[in-house]
N, C-alpha and C positions, 0 to 999 in steps of 0.2 A: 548491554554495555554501550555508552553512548562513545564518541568519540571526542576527547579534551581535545585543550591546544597541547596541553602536558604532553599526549601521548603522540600528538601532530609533530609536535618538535624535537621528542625523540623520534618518530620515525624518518623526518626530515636531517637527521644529524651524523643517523647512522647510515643514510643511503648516502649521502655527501661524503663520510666517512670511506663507507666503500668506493666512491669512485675516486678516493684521492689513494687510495691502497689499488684499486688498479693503473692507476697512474703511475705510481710509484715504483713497481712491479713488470709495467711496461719498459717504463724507462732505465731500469735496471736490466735489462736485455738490450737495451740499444745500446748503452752503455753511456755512463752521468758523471763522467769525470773531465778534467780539465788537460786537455793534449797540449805539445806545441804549438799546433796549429788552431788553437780554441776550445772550445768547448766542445764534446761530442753530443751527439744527435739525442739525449736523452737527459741534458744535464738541464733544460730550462722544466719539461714536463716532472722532472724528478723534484724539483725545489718546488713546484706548484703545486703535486701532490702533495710533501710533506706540510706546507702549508696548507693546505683543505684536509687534512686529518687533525691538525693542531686546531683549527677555526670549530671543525665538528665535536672534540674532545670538550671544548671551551662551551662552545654552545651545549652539548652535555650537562656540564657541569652549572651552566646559568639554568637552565632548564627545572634539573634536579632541588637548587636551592629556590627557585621562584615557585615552583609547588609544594616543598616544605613551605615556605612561608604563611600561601596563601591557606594549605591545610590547617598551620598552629591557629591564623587568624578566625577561620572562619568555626561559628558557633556547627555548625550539623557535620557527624562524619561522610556523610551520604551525598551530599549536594554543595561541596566546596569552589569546583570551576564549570564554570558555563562551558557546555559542548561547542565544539569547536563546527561540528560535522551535524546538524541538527536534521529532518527530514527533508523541509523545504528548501537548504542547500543541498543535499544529497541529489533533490532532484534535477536543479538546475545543473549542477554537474553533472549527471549522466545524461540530461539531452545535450548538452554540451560535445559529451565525450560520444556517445554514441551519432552527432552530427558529424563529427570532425574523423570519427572512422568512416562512414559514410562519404564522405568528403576523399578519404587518401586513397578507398578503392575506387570511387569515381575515377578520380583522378590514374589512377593505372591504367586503368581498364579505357579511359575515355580522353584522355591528356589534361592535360594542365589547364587549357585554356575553358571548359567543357565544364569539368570539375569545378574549377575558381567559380566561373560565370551560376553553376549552379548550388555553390554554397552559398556566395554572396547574396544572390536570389533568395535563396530558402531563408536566412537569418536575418535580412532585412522587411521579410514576409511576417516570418513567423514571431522574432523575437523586436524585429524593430517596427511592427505594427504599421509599412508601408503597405500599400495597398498593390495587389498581384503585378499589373504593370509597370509598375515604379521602379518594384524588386526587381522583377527583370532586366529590367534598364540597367539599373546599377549595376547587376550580376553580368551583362554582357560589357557596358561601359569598363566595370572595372578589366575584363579580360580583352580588350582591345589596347587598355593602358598597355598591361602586362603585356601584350605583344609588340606594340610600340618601343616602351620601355628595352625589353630585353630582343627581340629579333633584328628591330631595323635601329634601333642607337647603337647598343651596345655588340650586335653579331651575333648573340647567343642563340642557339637555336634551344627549344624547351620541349620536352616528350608533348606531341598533339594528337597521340593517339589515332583511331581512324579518320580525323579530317586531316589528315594528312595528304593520303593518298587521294581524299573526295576531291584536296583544293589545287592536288595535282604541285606542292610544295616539296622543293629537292626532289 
């Protein structure tokens, strides 16, 4: 069974669904009514879930009537909507996905700076057909940014894993 958009957009409507019913739900424990003194701590996420349930119900229902349609239209029962998920995107999305977990344990395990430097490397290598030193460049250029950026502008300090204690920082 291949994967439609039909069946994309219901799984997309009901996971949106679910997170506006755990919104909803949270914020019914903080409590979503209106005090004296304003609003309570759950009254803004409480109205934002209810609308991300009504937006996912909606989109449900466009969903449902745009695949009847395209069904009544098309001559074959078998072969009405183009897969949405065909092989050759399947695969691009799982080197995708399986870089980018690659990436968040790098990153644990070896800090942020380490990590960045060695996805940007790899994806600029492998998927932007830069040639090995270039990637790297970038992959370090971009995490010098990021250190610039967020250590010496802004103050933030960012997990840097073991170069931390190498570079003798804090």
């Amino acid at each position: 069974m291949a994967v439609t958009r039909f069946h994309a957009e219901l799984a997309t409507s009901v996971g949106t669904a679910a997170l506006g019913l755990l919104a909803v739900f949270g914020a019914m424990e903080l409590g979503y009514g209106w005090t004296p003194s304003g609003p309570q701590s759950g009254y803004f996420p409480f109205y934002v879930g209810l609308i991300l349930i009504a937006a996912s119900l909606w989109n449900i229902g466009a969903a449902f009537l745009k695949h009847r349609a395209s069904r009544a239209a098309s001559d074959t029962a078998d072969d009405f909507e183009e897969p949405f998920l065909d092989r050759e995107r399947l695969g691009r999305l799982s080197r995708f996905l399986v870089t980018m977990l690659i990436f968040v344990i790098a990153t644990l395990f070896l800090g942020i700076y380490v990590g960045s430097a060695g996805y940007i490397a790899w994806s600029a290598w492998r998927q932007g057909g830069y040639r090995p030193y270039l990637a790297l460049a970038l992959g370090v250029g971009f995490s010098v940014a990021l250190y610039v950026i967020f250590e010496v502008i802004f103050l933030m300090p960012l997990l840097k894993g073991p170069i931390e204690p190498l570079l003798g920082i804090y």
